[in-house]
N, C-alpha and C positions, 0 to 999 in steps of 0.2 A: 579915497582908497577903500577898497571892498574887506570888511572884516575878516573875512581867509587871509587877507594877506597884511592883517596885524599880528601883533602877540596874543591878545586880545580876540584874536577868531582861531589860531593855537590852543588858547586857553580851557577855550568851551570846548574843545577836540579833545584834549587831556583829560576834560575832568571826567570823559567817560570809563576811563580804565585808571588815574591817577588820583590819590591824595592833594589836595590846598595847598601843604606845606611843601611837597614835592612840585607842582603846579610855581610855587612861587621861587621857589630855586630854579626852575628853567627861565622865569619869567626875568630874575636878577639876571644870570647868564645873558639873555637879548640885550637888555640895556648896558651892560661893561662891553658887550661886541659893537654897538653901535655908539658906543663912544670912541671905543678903540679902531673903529674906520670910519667915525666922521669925515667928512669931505673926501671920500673915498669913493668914484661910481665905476659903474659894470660899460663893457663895450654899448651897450644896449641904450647909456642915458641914465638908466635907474641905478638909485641911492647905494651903494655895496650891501648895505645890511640884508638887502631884497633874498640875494643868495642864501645867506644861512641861513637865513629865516623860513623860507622854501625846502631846505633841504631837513631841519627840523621838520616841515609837515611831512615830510614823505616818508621819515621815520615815525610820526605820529599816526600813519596811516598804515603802519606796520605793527603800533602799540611796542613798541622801544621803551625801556626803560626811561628816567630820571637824568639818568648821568648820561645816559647813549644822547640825548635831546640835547643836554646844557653843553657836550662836544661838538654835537652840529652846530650850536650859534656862535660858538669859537674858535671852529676848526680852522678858522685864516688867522686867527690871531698873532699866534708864535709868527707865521711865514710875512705876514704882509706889514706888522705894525711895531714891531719889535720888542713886543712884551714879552718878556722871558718866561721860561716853563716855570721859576718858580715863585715868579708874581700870581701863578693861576692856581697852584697849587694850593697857596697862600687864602686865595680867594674861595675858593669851590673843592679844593681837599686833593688829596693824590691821586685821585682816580681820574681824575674828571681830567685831571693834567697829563697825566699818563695818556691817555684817550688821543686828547689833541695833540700831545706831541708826534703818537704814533701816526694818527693821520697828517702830519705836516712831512713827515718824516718820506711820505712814499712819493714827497713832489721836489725835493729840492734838489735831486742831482743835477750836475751836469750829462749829456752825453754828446759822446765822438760818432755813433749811428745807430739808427732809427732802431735796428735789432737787437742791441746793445745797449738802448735805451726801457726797452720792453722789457729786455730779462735780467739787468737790473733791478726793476722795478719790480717785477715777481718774486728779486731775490729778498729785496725790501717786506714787502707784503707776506711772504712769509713770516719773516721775523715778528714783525706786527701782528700778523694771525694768531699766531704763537705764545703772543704775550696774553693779548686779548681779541676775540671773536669780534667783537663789537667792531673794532678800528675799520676792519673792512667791511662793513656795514656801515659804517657813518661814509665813508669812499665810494662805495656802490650809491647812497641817496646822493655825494657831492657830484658825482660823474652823471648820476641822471638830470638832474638840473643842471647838468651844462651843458647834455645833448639836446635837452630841451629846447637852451637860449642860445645857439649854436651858430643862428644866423646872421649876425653883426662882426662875426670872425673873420679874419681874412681867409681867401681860398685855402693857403698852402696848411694852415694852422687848423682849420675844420678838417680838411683830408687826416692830417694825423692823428689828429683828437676820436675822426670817425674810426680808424684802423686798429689803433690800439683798444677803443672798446670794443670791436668785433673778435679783436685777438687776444684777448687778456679779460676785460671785465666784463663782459655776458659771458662767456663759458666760465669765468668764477663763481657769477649768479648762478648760472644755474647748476653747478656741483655743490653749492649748498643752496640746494632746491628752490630759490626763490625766484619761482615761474616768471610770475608776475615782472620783476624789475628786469627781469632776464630775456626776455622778449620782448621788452620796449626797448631797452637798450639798441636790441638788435636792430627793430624798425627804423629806430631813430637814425642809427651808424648808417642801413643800407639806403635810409633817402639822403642821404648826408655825401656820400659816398659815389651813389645812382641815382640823380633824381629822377633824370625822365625815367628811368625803369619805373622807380617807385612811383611816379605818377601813373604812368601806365596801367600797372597792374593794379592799383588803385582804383583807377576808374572802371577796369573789365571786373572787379568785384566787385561794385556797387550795381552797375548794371547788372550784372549773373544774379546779386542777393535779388535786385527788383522781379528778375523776374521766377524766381523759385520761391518765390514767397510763399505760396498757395500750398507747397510740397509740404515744403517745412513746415505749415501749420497742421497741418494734415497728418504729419506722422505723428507731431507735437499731440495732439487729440488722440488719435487711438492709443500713443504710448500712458497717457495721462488716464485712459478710460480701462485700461490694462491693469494699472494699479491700482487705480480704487476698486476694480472689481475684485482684485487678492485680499483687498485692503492693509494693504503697502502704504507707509509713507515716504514720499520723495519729490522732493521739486525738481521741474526739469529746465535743464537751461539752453540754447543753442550755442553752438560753438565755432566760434569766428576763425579761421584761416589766416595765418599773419603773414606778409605780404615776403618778408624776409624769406620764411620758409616756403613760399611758393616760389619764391626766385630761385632757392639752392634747389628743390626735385626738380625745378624746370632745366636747373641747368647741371648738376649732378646724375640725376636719376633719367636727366632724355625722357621725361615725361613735357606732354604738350599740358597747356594749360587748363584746358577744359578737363582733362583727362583728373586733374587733382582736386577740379572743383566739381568733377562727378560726384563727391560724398560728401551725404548729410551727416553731421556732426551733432552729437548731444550727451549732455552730461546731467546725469540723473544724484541729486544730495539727497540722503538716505539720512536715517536717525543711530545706526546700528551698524557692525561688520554682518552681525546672522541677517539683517533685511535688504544688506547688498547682495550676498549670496541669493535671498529668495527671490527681487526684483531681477537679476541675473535668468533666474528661472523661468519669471513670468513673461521677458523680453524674448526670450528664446523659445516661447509658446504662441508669439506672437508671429515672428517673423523668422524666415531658417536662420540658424549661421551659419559662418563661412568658416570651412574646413580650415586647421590650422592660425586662425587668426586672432584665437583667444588667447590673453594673459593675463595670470594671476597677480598682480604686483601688491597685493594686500598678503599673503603669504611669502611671500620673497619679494621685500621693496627694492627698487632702484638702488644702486651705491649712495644716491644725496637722499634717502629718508622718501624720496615720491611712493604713494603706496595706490591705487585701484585696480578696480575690475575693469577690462580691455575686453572688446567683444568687437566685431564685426557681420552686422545682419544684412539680407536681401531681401527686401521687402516695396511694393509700390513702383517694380521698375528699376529701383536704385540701392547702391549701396549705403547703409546707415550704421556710421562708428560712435558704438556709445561707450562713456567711461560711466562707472558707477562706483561712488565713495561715499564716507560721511562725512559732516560737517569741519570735523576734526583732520581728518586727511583732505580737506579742500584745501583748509589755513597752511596746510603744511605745504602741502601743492604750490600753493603761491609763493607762500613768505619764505619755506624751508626752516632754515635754519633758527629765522626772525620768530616763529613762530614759539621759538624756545620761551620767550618775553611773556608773552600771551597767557600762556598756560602756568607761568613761573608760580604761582600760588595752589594751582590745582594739578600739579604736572601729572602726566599720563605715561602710560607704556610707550606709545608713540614719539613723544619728544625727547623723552628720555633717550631713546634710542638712535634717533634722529643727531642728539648734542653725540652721543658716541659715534656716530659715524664720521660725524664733523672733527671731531678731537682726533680720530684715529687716522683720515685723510691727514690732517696739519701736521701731525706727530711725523709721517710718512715725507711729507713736503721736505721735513728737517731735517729726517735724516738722509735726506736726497741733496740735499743744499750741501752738507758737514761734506756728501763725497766726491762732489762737483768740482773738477779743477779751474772751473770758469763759469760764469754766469750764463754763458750762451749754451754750455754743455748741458746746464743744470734748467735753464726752458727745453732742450729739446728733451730729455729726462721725466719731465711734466706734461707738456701739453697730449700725450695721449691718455692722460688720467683725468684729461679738461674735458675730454672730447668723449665718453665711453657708453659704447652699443654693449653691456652685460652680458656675459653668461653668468652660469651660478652653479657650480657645483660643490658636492658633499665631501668632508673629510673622513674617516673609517668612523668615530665616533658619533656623524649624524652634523656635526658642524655646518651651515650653510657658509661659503665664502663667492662671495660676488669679485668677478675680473672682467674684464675687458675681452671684448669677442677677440677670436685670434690666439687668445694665452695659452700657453705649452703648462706641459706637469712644471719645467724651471718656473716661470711666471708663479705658480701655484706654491711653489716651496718657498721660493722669498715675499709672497704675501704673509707667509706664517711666520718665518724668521730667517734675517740676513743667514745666521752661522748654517739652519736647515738646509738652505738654498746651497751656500758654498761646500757643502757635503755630498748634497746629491749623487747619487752615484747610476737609480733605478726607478722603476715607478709600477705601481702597481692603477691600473686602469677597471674596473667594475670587479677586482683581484685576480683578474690578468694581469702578465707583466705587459708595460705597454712602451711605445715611443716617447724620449724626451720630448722629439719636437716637433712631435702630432700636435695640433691644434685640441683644447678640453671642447667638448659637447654641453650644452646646459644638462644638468639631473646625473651627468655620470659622478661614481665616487673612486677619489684620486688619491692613493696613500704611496707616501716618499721615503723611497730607501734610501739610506745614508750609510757612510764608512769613514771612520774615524783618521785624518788624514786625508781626505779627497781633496780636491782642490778643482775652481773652475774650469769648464772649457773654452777657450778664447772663441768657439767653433758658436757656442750659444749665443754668442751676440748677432750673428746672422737669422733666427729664427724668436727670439724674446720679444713681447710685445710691451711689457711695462714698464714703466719709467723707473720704481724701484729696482726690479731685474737689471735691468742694463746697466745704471749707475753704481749697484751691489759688484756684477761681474766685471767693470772696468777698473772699480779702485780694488778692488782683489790681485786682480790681474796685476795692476799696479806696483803695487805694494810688494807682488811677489816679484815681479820682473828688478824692481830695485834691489830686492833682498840678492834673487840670486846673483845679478851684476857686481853685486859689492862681492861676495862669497866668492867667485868667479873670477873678478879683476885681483883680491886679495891674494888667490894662490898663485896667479899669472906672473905679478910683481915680484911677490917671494922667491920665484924660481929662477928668475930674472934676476935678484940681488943677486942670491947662492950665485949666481955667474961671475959674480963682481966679489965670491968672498965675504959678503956681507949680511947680516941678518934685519926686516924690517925695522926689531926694537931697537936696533941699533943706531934708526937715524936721530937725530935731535931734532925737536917742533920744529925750530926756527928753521931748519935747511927744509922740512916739510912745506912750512908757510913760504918757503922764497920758491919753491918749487912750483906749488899752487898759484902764487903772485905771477912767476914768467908765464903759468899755462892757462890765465886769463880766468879760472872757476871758484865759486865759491868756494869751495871745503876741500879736505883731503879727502873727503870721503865721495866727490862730486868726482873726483878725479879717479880714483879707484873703479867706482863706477862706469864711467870712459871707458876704460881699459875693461874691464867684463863687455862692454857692449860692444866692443870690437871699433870704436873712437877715436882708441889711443893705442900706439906698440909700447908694453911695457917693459921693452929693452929701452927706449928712448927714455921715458918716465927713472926706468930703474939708474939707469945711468946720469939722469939729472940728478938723484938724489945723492948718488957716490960722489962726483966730482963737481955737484954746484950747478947751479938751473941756468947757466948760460951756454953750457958747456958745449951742448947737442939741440941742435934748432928743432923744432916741431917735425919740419919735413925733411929731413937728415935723411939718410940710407945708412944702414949699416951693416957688417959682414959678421956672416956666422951665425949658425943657430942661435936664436934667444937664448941665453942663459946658459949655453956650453952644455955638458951632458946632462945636466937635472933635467930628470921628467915631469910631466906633470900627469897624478893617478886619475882615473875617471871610472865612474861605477856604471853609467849608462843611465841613470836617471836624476840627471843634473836638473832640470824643468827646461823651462821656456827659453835657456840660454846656450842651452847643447843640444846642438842637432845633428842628425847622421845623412852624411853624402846620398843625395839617390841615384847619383853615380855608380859609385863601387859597392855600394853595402856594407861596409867595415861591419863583421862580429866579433867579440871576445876570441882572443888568439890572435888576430891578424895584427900584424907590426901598423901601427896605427902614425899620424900626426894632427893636429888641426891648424885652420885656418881661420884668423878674427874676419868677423864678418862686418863691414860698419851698422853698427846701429840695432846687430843682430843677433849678436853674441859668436859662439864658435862652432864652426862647420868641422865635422870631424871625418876624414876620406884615410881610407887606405893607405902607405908610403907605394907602393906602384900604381897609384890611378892615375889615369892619362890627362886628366882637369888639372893635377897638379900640377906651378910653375916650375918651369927646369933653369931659369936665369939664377942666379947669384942674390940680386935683389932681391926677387920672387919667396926666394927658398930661406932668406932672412925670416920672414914673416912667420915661416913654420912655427909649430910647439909642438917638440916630442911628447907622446902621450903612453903610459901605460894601464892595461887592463885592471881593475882593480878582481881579487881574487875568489869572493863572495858573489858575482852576478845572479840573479836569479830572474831577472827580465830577459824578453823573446827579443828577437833582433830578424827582420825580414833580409830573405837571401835570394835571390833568381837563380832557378837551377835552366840549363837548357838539355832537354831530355831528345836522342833520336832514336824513333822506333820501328818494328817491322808493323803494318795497319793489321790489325785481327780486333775481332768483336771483343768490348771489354776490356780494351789495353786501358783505357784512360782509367777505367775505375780498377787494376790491374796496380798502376802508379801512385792513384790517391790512397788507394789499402796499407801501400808499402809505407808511404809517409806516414801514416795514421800510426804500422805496427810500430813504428823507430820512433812515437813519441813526441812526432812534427805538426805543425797546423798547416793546413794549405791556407793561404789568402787571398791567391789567383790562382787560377789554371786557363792557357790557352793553347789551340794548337794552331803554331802560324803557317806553317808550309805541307802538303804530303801530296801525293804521289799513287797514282794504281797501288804499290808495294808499300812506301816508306814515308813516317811525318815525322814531324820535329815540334815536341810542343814545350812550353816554357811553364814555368813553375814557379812561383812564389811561394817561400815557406817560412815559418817562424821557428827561430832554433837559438838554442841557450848560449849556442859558442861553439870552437872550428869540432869540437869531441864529438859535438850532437849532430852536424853535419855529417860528419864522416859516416857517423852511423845514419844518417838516411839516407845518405849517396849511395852505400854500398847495400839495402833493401832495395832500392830501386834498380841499382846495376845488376843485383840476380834474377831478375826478373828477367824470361827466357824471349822474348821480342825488343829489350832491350839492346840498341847496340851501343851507345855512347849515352854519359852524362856528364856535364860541365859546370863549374859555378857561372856566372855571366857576370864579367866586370869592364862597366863603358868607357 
């Protein structure tokens, strides 16, 4: 056995960032795991201990903590061998137990399917994250040594093990910047998944490297002779094309193969941010660049902490993409987040900043999780915060906030705060007012009006790109559609009793509970509910409650207006459960009723619309409604105006609406004639007084010869 793959070739790996005393607690941790899966081996033949011990190096090669090590060589413990969390505790302290519980933690469910099993399992890993950063870090090194040893697996068990780290643990790596594990992963999944692909492509890039060799050394030399003539320090390195990512532009992007390994790749490690900037200089003195193709990511990092200079040169014939960083954003580059470890004794502005970005993602995860009505709600919620092409724009006081290409001013207001977001009313775009659900620009600056009292639009989930946004706007929505349901079903019921003589307080629990028992729902309040969403008629309910829940069957008929003459008041701004006929247009004044809609709440028409039923049955269903007296909301009307044709009649019409205090919302004209048109009108008016007064502006109008409300 080759000393890498003892404790003991571990050891000498540690002692270059690690203390003895720390060195020998990881060292005890190996021997209590390899006793605790004695006679235990892998698909492969070899001895079980082989895995943790492996997955420790690959956190040793990350420079991981003490305790992050002593979890990797007993992170099967708890699951495979039956030592309890608090034999380890006991052993190695509460951290270390904590550690390995959390990573045991994201493997033991059952699941019913594959998608279900994933988001799940992201909903676990949160939680884990949550506690501590590390857990999905010791997960990340366990999943890479198993993609590693992947090949003694049965077919159907590799396909899954490859998908789920395609779709869950490399887009985790790499949103906490850890390149490195993040793109082997990938490699790993897509030959796992494609081999012949991956063979394929495999071999046209060692071919293509053999023969551009000359290229690459050549630019490799003048870049190299460039800097020492600034006298710059930088080493340069070449940079490999990973085969994962030439399959997704080949197959994404409809680019041909050659087409993506047209470009030489180099990345230049610097001592300094000021000698990136000046080698920046010296590269672009060298060779042109290419319009547009420069990015500052040391000024504005990536969302995961990634920070360089992005450049794009023409030089020798060929395109050449170079990054330029230091040493310190290399570590970062790779490890990301891991790289916290590293620095933990000499910490910098960088990782500092890097662990806040990390804490601020997780924090976001959680509270995406808390408004999730389901795990599968709560991946789709997430994964485009897995996946994200940045923009970056400024808040009024100079704030940088990074989001996702695509994101609206909404997206931008619930990045700052849930409650901002569900206030929203306006926005101001470079202090322009601008579009909610314009897509932001990278560099514009986006300030959010808000109004005390606003409340979502259900309209914004059609256009929101982030996983916060959406999940913020649906349990809002939520939340509120329940409140007004109950609010809505409560007065429906009440008016309903009055029918029967009787007042709600008046029922006693138990005939409530026998009520709820016949009608199969949880609560009284489940029930209530029903009845606002238009579920349940609350003549039936009201009358279970009077004479006893057997009384009246579910699907009974019954005669007579619900609840005899009591009305029920309406002010016109009920929310999400009162809505107005686009049939007739019912405004304040007009003799009104409504109709439950299932699942929809209440449709409120006219009493002469033609939609309404004229059966006996039908006209059960009704609920008298009256105007409440206080309206100050607009209500849309269709006028149908016929005119004599002269220059000017149309804007003749809209003057008149204007003087009478109307909004227009439409104007068309459907029919005319050499002489005569007929055009229609849509207007916004307070109630039948405000109409009348615009009807009768536009009927003095001397090309006027008729005006009509229009009711379908």
């Amino acid at each position: 056995m080759s000393l890498e793959a003892t404790v003991e070739g571990l050891a000498v790996e540690l002692s270059t960032y690690l203390d003895t005393n720390r060195i020998n607690q990881v060292r005890r941790a190996y021997y209590y795991a390899e006793q605790a899966h004695e006679g235990q081996m892998r698909k492969s033949g070899d001895r079980y201990i082989t895995h943790p011990l492996a997955v420790a190096h690959i956190l040793a090669g990350l420079k991981l903590d003490h305790q992050s090590l002593m979890a990797a060589m007993l992170h099967d413990v708890i699951e495979d061998t039956g030592i309890p969390k608090d034999a380890l505790s006991e052993q190695f302290g509460e951290d270390v137990a904590e550690l390995v519980d959390g990573v045991s933690k994201l493997t033991q469910i059952e699941f019913r399917t594959r998608a279900e099993a994933q988001a799940e399992n992201f909903q676990k890993m949160t939680l884990a994250m949550a506690r501590d950063i590390r857990v999905i870090l010791v997960k990340l090194a366990d999943r890479l040594h198993n993609m590693r040893t992947l090949g003694p697996m049965p077919y159907e068990k590799r396909q899954r093990i490859a998908t789920e780290t395609l779709d869950i643990y490399a887009p985790i790596a790499n949103r906490l910047g850890m390149h490195a594990i993040s793109t082997e992963l990938e490699d790993l999944g897509f030959a796992s998944l494609h081999p012949m692909r991956s063979r394929y492509i495999s071999k046209a890039v060692d071919k293509l490297r053999g023969g551009h060799r000359e290229i690459i050394e050549d630019i490799r030399g003048c870049l190299q002779e460039k800097l020492e003539e600034r006298g710059l320090p930088g080493r340069i390195l070449g940079r490999e094309k990973h085969l994962n990512s030439i399959y997704n532009k080949m197959k994404f992007k409809q680019k041909s193969f050659y087409e993506i390994m047209d470009v030489y790749a180099f990345r230049i490690i610097s001592d300094t941010e000021d000698d990136c900037y000046r080698i920046l200089g010296a590269v672009h003195s060298l060779y042109k660049p290419m319009p547009g193709r420069f990015k500052d990511y040391i000024a504005m990092p990536k969302a995961n902490g990634y920070q360089s200079l992005h450049t794009t040169l023409f030089g020798m014939h060929v395109n050449i993409e170079i990054q330029i960083r230091t040493e310190e954003m290399e570590h970062i580059a790779n490890d990301g987040i891991a790289a916290h470890w590293m620095y933990k004794n000499e910490p910098s502005s960088v990782t500092s900043v890097n662990q806040t970005r990390v804490d601020r993602w997780v924090k976001g995860l959680m509270e995406m999780r808390e408004r999730a009505d389901d795990s599968l709600e709560f991946i789709e919620h997430v994964k485009v915060d897995l996946f994200p092409d940045e923009i970056y724009v400024f808040t009024p006081r100079g704030k940088i906030m990074e989001l996702p290409r695509g994101a609206t001013p909404i997206d931008f207001a619930y990045a700052i705060h849930t409650d901002i977001g569900n206030a929203t009313v306006a926005c101001r775009i470079n202090r322009n007012l601008g579009s909610l659900s314009r897509p932001l620009q990278s560099g514009q600056t986006v300030e959010v009006i808000t109004a005390p009292g606003a409340r979502p639009n259900p309209a914004w989930l059609s256009f929101v790109v982030t996983g916060k946004a959406r999940s913020s706007i649906r349990h809002t929505l939520k939340s509120q559609k329940l409140a007004e349901s109950l609010e809505l079903g409560r007065t429906l019921l009440k008016k309903s009793l009055n029918g029967f003589g009787t007042r709600l307080s008046d029922i006693a629990e138990a005939q409530k509970q026998a009520v709820v028992n016949h009608n199969q729902v949880n609560s009284f309040e489940d029930l209530v509910s029903d009845i606002g969403l238009g579920n349940r008629m609350a003549y039936l309910v009201a009358r279970q409650l009077v004479s006893g829940a057997e009384s009246v069957g579910p699907n009974q008929s019954v005669k007579g207006i619900e609840g005899g003459d009591v009305s029920v008041t309406i002010k016109g701004t009920e929310g999400m459960l009162v809505h107005f006929a686009a049939c007739c247009k019912p405004i304040p004044g007009d003799p009104v009723v409504g109709v439950m809609d299932s699942g929809s709440g209440m449709v409120i028409h006219s009493d002469t619309c033609s939609r309404l039923p004229e059966d006996n049955e039908g006209r059960s269903r009704l609920t008298h409604l009256t105007w409440a007296k206080d309206i100050t909301d607009e209500f849309s009307v269709e006028l149908r105006v016929e005119l004599e044709r002269q220059r000017g009649v149309i804007a003749e019409v809209a003057n008149a609406v204007a003087m009478a205090d109307g909004n227009i919302e439409r104007i068309n004209v459907d029919e005319q004639d050499a002489r005569f048109g007929v055009v229609s009108v849509v207007v916004k008016v307070h109630g039948r007084k405000h109409l009348a007064r615009v009807m009768r502006r536009v009927r003095n109008i001397k090309a006027v010869t008729s005006i009509n409300r229009v009711k379908y």
